[in-house]
C-alpha positions as CSV (number, residue, x, y, z in Angstrom):
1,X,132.6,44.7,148.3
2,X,130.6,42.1,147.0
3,X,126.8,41.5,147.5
4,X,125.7,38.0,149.4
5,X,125.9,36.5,145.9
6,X,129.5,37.5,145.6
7,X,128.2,39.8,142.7
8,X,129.6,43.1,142.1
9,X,127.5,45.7,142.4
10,X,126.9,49.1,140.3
11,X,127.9,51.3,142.6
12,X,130.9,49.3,143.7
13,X,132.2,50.1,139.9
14,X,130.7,53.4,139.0
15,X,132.1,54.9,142.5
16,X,135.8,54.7,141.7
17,X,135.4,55.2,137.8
18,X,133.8,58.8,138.9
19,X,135.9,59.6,141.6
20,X,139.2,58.4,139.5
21,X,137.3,60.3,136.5
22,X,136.9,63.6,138.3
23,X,140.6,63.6,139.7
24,X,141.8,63.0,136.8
25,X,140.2,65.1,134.8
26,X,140.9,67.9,137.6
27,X,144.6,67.7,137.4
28,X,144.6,67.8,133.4
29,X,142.8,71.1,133.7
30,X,145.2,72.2,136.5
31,X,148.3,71.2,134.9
32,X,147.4,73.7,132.0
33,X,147.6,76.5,134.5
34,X,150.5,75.2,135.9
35,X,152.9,75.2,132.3
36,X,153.6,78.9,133.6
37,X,150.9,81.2,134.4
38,X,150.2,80.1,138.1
39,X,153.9,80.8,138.7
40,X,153.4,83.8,137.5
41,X,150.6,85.4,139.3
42,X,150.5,87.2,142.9
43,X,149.4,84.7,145.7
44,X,149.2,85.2,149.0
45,X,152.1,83.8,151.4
46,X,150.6,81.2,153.5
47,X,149.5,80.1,149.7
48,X,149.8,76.2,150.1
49,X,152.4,73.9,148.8
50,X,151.3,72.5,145.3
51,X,152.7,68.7,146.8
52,X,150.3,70.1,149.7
53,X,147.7,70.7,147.7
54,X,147.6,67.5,145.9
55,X,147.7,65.3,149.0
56,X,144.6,67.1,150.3
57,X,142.8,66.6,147.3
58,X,143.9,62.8,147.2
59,X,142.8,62.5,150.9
60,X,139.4,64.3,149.8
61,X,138.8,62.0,147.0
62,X,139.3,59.0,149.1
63,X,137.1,60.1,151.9
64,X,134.5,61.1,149.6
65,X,134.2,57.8,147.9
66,X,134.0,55.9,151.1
67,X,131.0,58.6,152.0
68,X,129.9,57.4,148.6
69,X,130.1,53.9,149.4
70,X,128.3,54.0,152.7
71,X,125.5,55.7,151.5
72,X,124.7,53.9,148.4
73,X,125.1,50.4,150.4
74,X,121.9,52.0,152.4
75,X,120.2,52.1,149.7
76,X,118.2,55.6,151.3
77,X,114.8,56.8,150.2
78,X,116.2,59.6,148.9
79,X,119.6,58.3,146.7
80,X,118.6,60.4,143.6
81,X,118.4,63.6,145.6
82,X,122.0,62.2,146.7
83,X,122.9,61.2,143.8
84,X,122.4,64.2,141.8
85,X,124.1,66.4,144.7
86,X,127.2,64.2,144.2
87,X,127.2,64.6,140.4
88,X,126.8,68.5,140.9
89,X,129.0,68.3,143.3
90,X,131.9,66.6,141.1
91,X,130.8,69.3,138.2
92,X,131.5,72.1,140.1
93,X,134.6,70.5,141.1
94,X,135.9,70.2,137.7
95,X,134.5,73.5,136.8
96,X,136.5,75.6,139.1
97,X,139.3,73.8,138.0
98,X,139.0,74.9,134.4
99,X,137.6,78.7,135.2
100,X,140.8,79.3,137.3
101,X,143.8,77.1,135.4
102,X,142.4,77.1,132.1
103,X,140.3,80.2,131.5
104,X,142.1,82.6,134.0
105,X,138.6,83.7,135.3
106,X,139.7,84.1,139.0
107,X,136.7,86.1,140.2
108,X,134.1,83.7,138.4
109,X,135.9,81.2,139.9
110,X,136.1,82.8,143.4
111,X,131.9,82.7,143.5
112,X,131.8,79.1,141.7
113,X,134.4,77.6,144.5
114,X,131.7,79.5,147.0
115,X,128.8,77.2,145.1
116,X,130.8,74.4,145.1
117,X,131.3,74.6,149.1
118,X,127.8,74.8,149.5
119,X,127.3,71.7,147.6
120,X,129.6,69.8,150.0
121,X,127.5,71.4,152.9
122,X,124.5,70.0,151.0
123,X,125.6,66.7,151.1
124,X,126.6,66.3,154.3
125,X,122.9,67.7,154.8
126,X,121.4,65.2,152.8
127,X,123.3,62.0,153.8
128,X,123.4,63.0,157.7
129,X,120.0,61.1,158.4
130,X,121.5,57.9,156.4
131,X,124.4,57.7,158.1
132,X,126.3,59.9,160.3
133,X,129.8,58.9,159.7
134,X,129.4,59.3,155.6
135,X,128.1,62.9,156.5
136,X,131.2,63.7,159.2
137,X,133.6,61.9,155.4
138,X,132.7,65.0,154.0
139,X,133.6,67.7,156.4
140,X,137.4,67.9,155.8
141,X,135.9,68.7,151.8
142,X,133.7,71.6,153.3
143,X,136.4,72.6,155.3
144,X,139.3,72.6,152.5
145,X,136.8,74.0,149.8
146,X,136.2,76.9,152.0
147,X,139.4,77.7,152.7
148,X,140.0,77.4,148.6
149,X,137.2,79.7,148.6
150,X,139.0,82.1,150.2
151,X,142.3,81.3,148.9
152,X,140.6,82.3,145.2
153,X,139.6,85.7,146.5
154,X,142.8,86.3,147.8
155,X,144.0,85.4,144.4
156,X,141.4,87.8,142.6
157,X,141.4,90.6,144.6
158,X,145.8,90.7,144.3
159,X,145.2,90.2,140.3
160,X,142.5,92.3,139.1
């Protein structure tokens, strides 16, 4: 996307840098978990896939971005509120990833992936009056961070 000067704009850049940042940075933190100790932990059967996983997320990511895009080409009254929901959002994100793979911390990370659902709710919130389809972007991310939600407190509660 190009402006009418066939200039690039910022958010054109910084959107895919972030979202390519936060993945990425994601999956580093995951893969330390994954060297052994997720293997070795109690999960619940209907436990997804990890190929399963990493699809959603990829999906998510993509979806997220195009919210991203649709709203910032609006240029809303309101794009720092957005703006610092999304950046929130993409900490938590990375967070969780780091409390439950890296640092173990399941029932931290049980009530952070609970915050971090509520920030996708927030979004959708927020970028709802600027344009309906980047709002409905974000609900399969509500949706699959709430069910993460409660996939970590199944995870905590069967390894206390």
């Amino acid at each position: 996307m190009a402006n009418k000067n066939n200039k690039i704009i910022p958010y054109q850049l910084i959107i895919p840098l972030i979202t390519i940042l936060v993945a990425f940075v994601g999956s580093q933190l995951t893969n330390v978990g994954l060297n052994d100790w997720y293997f070795l932990i109690d999960k619940p059967a209907w436990t997804p896939p990890g190929s399963t996983i990493g699809m959603v997320w990829t999906v998510i990511f993509i979806l997220t971005a195009i919210s991203a895009f649709i709203v910032y080409s609006k240029k809303p009254k309101n794009i720092r509120a957005i703006t610092t929901l999304f950046i929130i959002n993409a900490g938590l994100n990375i967070f969780w990833s780091a409390l439950f793979f890296v640092f173990h911390a399941l029932q931290i990370a049980t009530v952070e992936a609970g915050i971090l659902a509520l920030s996708v709710v927030a979004l959708i919130i927020n970028i709802w009056p600027v344009s309906k389809i980047a709002s409905l972007l974000l609900i399969p991310y509500a949706a699959w961070v709430s069910f993460a939600t409660y996939l970590t407190y199944m995870v905590s509660s069967m390894n206390p």
